[in-house]
C-alpha positions as CSV (number, residue, x, y, z in Angstrom):
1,X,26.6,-43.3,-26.3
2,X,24.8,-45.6,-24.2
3,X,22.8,-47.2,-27.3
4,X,25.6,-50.1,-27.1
5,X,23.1,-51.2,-24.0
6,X,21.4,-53.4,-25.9
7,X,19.1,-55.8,-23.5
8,X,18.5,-59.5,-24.6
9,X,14.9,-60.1,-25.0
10,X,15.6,-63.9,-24.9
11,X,17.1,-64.0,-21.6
12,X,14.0,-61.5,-20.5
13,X,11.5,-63.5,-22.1
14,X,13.0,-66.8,-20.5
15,X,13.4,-65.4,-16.9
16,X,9.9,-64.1,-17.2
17,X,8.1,-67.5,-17.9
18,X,10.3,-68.9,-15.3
19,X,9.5,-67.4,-12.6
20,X,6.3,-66.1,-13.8
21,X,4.5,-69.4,-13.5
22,X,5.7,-70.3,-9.3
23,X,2.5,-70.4,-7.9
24,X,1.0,-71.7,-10.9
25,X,-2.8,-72.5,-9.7
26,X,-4.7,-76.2,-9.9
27,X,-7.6,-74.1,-10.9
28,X,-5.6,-71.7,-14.1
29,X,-3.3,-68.9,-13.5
30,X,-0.9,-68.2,-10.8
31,X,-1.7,-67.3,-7.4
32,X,1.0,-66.1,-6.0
33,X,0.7,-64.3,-2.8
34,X,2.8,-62.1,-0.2
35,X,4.3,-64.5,2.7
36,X,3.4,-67.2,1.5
37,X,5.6,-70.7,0.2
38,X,5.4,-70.1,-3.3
39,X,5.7,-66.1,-2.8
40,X,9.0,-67.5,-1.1
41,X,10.5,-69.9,-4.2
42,X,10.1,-67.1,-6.6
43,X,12.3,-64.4,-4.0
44,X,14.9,-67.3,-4.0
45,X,14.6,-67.4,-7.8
46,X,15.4,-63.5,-8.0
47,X,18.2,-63.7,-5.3
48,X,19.9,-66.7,-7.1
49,X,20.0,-64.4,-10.6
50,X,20.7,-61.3,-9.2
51,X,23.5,-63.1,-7.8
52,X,25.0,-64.6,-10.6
53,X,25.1,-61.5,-12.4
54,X,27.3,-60.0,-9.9
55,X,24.2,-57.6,-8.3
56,X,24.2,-57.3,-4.4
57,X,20.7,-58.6,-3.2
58,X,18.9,-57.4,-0.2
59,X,15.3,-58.2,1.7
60,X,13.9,-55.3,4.2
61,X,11.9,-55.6,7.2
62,X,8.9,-56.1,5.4
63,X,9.7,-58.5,2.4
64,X,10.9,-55.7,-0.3
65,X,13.5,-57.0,-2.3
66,X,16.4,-55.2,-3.7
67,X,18.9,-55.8,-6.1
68,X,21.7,-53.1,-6.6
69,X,24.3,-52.2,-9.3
70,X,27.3,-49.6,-7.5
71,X,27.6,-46.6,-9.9
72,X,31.2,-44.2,-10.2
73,X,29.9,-42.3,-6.9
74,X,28.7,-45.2,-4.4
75,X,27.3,-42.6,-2.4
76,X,25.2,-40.6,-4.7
77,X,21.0,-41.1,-4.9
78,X,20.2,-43.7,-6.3
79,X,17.8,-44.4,-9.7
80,X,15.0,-47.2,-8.8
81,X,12.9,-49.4,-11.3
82,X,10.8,-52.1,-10.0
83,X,7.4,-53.4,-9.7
84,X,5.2,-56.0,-7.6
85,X,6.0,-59.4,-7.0
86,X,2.6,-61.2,-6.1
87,X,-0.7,-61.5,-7.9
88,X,-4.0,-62.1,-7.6
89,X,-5.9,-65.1,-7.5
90,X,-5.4,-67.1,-11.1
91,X,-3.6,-64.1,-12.4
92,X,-1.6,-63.7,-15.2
93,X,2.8,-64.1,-15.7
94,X,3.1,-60.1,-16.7
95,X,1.3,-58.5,-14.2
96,X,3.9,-56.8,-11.8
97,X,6.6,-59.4,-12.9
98,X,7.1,-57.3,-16.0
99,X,8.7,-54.6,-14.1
100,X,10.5,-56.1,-11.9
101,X,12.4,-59.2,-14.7
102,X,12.6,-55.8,-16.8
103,X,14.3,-54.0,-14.3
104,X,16.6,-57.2,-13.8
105,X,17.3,-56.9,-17.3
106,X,18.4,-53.3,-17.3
107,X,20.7,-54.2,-14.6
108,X,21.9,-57.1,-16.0
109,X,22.4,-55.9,-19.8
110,X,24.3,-52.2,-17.9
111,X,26.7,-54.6,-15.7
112,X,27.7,-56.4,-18.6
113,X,28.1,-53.4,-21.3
114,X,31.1,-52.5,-19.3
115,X,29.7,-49.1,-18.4
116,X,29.6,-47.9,-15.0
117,X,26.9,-44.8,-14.6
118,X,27.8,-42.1,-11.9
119,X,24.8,-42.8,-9.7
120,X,24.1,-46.7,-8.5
121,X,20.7,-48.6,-9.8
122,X,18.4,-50.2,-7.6
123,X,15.5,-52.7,-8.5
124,X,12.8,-53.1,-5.7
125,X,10.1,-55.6,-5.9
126,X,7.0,-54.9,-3.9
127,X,4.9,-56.9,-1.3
128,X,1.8,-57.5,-1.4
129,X,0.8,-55.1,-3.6
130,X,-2.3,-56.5,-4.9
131,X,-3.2,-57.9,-1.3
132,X,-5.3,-61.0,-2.5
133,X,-5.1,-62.5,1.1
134,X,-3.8,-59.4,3.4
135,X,-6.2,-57.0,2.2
136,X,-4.6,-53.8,2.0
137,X,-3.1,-52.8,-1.8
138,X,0.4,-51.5,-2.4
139,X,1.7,-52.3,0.6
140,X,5.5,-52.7,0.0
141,X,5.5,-48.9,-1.4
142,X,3.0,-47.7,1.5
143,X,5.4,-49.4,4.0
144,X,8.8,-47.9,1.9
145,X,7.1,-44.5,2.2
146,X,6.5,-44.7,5.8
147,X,2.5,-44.8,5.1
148,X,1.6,-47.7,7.8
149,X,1.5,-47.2,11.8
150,X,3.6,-49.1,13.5
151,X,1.2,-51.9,14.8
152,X,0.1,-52.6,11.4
153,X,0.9,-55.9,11.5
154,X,-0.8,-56.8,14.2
155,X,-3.9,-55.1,12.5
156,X,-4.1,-56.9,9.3
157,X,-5.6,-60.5,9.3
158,X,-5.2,-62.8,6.7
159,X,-9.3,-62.5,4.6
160,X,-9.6,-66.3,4.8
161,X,-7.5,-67.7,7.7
162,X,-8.2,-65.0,10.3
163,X,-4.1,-65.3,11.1
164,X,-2.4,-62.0,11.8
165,X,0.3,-60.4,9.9
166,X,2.7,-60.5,12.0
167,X,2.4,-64.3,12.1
168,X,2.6,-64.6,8.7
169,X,5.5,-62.7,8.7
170,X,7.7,-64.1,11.2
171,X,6.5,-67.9,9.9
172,X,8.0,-66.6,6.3
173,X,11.4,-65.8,7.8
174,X,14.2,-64.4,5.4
175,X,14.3,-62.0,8.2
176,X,11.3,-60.0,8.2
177,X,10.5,-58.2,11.7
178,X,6.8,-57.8,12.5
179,X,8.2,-55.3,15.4
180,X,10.2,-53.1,12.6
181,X,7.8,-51.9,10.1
182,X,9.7,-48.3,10.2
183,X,12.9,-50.4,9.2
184,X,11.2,-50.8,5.7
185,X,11.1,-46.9,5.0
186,X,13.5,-45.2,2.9
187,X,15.2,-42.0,3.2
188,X,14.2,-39.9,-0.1
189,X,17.4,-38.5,0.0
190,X,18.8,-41.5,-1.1
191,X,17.3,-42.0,-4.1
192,X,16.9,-39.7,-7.5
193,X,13.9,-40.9,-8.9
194,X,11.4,-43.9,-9.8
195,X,10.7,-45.6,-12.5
196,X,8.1,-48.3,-13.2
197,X,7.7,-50.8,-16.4
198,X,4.1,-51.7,-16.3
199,X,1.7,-53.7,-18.7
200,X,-1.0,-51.4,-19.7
201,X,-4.4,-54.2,-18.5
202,X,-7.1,-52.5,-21.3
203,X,-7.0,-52.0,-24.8
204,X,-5.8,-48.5,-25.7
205,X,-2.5,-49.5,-27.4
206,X,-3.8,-52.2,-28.4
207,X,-6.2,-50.3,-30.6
208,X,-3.7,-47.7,-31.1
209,X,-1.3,-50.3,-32.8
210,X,1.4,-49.3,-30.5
211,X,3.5,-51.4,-28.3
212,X,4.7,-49.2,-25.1
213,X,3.3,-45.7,-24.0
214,X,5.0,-43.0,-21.6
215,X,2.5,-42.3,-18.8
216,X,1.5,-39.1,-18.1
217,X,-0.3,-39.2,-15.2
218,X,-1.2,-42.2,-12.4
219,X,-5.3,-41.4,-11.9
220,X,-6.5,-40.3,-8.1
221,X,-8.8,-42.6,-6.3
222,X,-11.3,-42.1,-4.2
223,X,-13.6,-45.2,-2.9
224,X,-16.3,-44.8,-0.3
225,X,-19.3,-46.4,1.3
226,X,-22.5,-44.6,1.7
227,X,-24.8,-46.2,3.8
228,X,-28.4,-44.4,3.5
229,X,-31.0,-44.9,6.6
230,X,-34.5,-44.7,5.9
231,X,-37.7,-46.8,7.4
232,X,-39.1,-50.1,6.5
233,X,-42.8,-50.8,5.5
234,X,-45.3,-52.7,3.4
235,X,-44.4,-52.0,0.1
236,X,-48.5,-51.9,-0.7
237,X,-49.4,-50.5,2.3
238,X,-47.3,-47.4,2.3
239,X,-48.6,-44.4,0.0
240,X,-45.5,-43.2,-2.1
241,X,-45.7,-39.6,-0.8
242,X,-45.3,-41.3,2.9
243,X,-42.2,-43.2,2.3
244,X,-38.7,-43.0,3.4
245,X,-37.2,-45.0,1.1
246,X,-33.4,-46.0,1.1
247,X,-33.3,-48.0,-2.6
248,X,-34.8,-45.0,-4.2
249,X,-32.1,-42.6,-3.2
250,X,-29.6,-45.6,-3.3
251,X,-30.6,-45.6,-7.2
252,X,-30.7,-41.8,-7.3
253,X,-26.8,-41.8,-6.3
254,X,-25.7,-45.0,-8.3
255,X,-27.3,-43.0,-11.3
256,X,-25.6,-39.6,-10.5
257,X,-22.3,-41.4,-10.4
258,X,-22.5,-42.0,-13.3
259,X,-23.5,-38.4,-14.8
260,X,-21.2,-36.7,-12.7
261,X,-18.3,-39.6,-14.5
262,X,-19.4,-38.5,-18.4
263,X,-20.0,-34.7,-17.7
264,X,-16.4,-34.5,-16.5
265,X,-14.5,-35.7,-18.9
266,X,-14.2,-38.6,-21.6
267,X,-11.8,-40.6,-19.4
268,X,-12.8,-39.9,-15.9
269,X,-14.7,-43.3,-14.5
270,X,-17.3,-43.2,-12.2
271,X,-18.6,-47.5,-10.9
272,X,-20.9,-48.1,-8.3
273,X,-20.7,-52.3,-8.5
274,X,-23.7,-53.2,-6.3
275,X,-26.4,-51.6,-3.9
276,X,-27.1,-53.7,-0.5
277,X,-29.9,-53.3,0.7
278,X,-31.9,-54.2,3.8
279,X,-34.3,-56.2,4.6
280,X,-33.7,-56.8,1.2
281,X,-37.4,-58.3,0.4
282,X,-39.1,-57.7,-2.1
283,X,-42.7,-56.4,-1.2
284,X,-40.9,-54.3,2.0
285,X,-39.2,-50.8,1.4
286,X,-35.6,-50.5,2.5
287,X,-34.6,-49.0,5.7
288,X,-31.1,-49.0,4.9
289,X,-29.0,-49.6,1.9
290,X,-25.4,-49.2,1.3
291,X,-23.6,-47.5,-1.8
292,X,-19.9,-48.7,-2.7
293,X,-18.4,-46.2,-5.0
294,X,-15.3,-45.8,-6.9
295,X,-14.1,-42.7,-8.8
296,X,-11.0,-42.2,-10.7
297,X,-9.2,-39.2,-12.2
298,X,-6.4,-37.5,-13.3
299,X,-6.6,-34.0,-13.0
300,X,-6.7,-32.8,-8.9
301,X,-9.9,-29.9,-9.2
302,X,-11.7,-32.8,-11.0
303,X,-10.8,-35.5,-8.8
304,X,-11.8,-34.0,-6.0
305,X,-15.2,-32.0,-7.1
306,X,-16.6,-35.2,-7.9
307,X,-16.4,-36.3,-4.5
308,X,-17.7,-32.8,-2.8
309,X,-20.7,-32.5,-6.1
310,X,-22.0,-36.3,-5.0
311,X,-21.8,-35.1,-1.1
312,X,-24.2,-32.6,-1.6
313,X,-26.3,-34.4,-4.3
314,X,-26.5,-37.1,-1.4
315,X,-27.5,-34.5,1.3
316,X,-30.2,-32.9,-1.3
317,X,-31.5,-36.8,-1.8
318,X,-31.6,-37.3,1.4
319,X,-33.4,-34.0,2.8
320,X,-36.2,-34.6,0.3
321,X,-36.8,-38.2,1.3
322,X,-36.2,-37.8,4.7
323,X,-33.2,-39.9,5.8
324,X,-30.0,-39.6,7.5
325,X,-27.0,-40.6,5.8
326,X,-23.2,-41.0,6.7
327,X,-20.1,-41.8,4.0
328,X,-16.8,-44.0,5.3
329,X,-13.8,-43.7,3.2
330,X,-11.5,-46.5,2.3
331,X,-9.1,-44.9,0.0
332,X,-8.5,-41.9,-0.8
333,X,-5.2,-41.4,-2.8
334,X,-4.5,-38.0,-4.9
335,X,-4.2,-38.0,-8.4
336,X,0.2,-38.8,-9.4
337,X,2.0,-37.3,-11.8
338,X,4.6,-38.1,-14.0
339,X,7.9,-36.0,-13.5
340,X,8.1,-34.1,-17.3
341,X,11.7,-34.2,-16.7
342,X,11.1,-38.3,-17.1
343,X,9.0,-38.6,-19.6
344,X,11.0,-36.3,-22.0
345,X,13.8,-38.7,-21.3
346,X,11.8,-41.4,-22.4
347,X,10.4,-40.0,-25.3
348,X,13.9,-39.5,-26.4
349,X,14.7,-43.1,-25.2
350,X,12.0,-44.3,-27.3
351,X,13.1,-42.7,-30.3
352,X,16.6,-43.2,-30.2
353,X,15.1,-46.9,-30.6
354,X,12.9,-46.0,-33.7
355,X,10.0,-47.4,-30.7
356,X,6.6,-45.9,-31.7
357,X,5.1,-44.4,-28.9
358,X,2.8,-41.9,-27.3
359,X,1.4,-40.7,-23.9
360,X,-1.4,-41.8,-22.1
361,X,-2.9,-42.1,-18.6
362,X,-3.2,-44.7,-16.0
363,X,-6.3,-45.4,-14.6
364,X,-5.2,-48.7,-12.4
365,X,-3.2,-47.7,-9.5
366,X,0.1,-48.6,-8.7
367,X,3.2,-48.6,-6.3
368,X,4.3,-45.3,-8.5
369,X,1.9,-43.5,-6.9
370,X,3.5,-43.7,-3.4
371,X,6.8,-43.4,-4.5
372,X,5.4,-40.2,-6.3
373,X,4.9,-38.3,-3.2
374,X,8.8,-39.0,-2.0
375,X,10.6,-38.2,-5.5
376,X,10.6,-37.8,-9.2
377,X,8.2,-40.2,-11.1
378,X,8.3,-42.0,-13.9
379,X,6.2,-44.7,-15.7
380,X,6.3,-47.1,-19.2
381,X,3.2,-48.6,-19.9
382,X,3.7,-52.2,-22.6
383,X,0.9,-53.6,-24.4
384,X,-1.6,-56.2,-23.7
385,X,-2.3,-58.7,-26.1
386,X,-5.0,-60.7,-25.9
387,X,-8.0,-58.4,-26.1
388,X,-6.3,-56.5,-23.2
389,X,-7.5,-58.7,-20.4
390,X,-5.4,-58.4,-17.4
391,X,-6.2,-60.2,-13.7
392,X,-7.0,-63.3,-15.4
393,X,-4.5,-66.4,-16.8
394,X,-5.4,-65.2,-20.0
395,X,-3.2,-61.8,-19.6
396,X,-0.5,-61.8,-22.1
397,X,2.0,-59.7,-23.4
398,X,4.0,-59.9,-26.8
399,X,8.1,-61.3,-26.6
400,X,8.5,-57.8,-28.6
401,X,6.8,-55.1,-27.1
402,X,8.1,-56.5,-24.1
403,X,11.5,-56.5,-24.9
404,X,10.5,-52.9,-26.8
405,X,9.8,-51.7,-23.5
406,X,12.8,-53.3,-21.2
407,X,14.9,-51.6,-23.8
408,X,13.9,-48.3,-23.3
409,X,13.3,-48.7,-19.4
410,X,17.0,-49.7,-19.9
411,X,18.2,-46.7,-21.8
412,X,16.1,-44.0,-19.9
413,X,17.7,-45.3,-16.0
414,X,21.0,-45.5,-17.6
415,X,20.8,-42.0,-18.7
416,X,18.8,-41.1,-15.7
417,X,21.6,-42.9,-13.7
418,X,24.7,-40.5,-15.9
419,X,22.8,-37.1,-16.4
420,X,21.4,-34.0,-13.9
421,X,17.9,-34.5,-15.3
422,X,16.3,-32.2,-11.9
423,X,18.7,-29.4,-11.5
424,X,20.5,-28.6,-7.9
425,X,17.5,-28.6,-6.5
426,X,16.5,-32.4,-7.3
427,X,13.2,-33.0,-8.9
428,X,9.7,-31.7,-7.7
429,X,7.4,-34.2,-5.7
């Protein structure tokens, strides 16, 4: 029925470039950050469209922007689609902005078919989400899903400037409220399920000649610091049976992340990017060094076993070579998964299209995770051209696997937005 939704990937493809390139950097790429000028032009951008196709626009108290179409029952939950709005420094136009001019399509090409579904449509388009200046990621979905204490704002500094949060905020106007984080968060009940139009930022479809994949699951991450504390001496001087060497269990554990990584599975990824080290000389042994690592994985026993095997591989290092050790944790989210009810209705999407397809994980994390946690899940990854560079002003994506994509984000909220895809009970989260 609904296959007369037919987006236009001209108008998607135009939008896109527009807005893609506000914040378009002297140095390549776009930098485009939360609460800041040109972060502003491009909000005005989507308020002006939305408006003009007849959508009802909305900013929360944190800088979240929402565009709505009314369904049959004005009252019923809501289907969301969205993504971020900023970037990082000299990034690319598809990052983020794919999701959310997608979304904007969906809405735009439904309002204009004529057909009204039962339940309303929302876009949202996150803040801050890769928190280039404000460090912090995914904030906008953190702040939606009541994840940040209250004071938050008066936390976070800008990386560079040293200016608070909640200065930024109230100097960017359009009503965002410093004092009102808890304003930002949504009641669940409200809304049916999420959906998020992504590009892919590697080369899997690429190489698999495909140009969109349903995503199956969002990958857990867990990054920490281990900061190892031995005792400095001559590095002549002291017989190797003496020592109590930091770097050589520092190098012990950047080497066991990685075996732990490949015995697990094919996909899981295990980085440790550097080693500091102190004094950091090179004829004195280090008394302290510090370990940044970063795993990611999909499946929950795995995700956390390799945290709890590299504890005690850590604690065994450090017993033989006599030091004392301690771990701080800077993120720690749980693996997400994609609601099957979702990702059937894509696959259907998909071929009701004649869109090639398959499934596949995502090891970058995104705003879907949060919005996992409060309801039903779903995710479209589209394929990056370009050797799959992503993060960079050389990130591309096709006109047609875009428009590929937006056409079946299009069809799957529409039917999400008409059919009881969860039961009574709602979906599981």
């Amino acid at each position: 029925m609904n296959q007369t939704i037919r987006i236009d990937p001209q108008r998607l493809w135009t939008r896109l470039n527009t807005i893609g390139g506000i914040g378009a950097d002297p140095k390549g790429g776009v930098s485009r950050f939360a609460w800041e000028p040109a972060y502003k032009e491009a909000m005005e951008l989507l308020r002006r469209w939305s408006e003009e196709e007849g959508l009802a626009y909305r900013v929360d108290t944190v800088g979240n922007q929402f565009v709505r179409l009314e369904g049959q029952e004005p009252g019923a939950p809501a289907v969301l689609s969205g993504s971020h709005f900023d970037t990082v420094p000299q990034g690319g136009y598809f990052d983020g902005m794919a999701g959310v001019m997608g979304a904007l399509e969906a809405l735009s090409a439904i309002k204009r078919s004529g057909l009204v579904p039962r339940r309303p449509l929302e876009l949202v388009a996150f803040i801050n989400e890769e928190a280039s200046q404000f460090l912090g990621g995914t904030f906008g979905s953190k702040a939606m899903c009541g994840m940040l204490p209250k004071d938050y704002a008066y936390q976070l500094r800008h990386r560079q400037t040293g200016q608070l949060l909640s200065d930024a905020m109230r100097e960017f106007g359009m009503g965002l409220d410093p004092d009102n984080l808890e304003g930002s968060v949504i009641d669940p009940a409200r809304y049916y399920a999420f959906v998020e139009l992504h590009i892919e930022q590697g080369r899997y479809l690429l190489e698999k000649g495909l140009p969109i994949s349903v995503v199956s699951s969002v990958a857990g991450i867990k990054q920490f610091y281990i900061t190892l504390r031995g005792v400095a001496a001559h590095a002549g001087g002291m017989a190797m049976k003496d020592r109590h060497d930091a770097m050589a269990a520092a190098a012990a554990v950047a080497a066991e992340v990685e075996r732990l990584a490949l015995a697990t599975s094919l996909d899981t990824r295990g980085t440790v990017g550097y080693i500091e080290a102190h004094p950091g000389e090179h004829n004195i042994i280090a008394d302290r060094c510090v370990v940044p690592v970063d795993f990611r994985e999909a499946d929950d026993g795995n995700w956390a076993r390799l945290y709890t095997d590299l504890m005690a591989f850590t604690q065994a290092q450090c017993e033989r070579r006599g030091l004392e050790w301690s771990v701080h944790t800077t993120c720690d989210l749980a693996p997400a998964h994609c609601a099957p009810e979702l990702m059937a209705l894509m696959d259907d999407s998909a071929g009701r299209w004649g869109i090639p397809h398959d499934h596949m994980v995502s090891f970058p994390a995104h705003d879907s995770m949060n919005l996992s946690r409060i309801m039903p899940m779903g995710m479209i990854f589209l394929r990056s051209a370009n050797g799959g560079v992503s993060h960079c002003p050389e990130e591309f994506t096709m006109k047609d696997d875009l428009a590929a994509g937006t056409q079946v984000l299009t069809d799957t909220l529409y039917r999400a937005a008409c059919d009881d895809l969860f039961g009574e009970g709602g979906g599981s989260v």
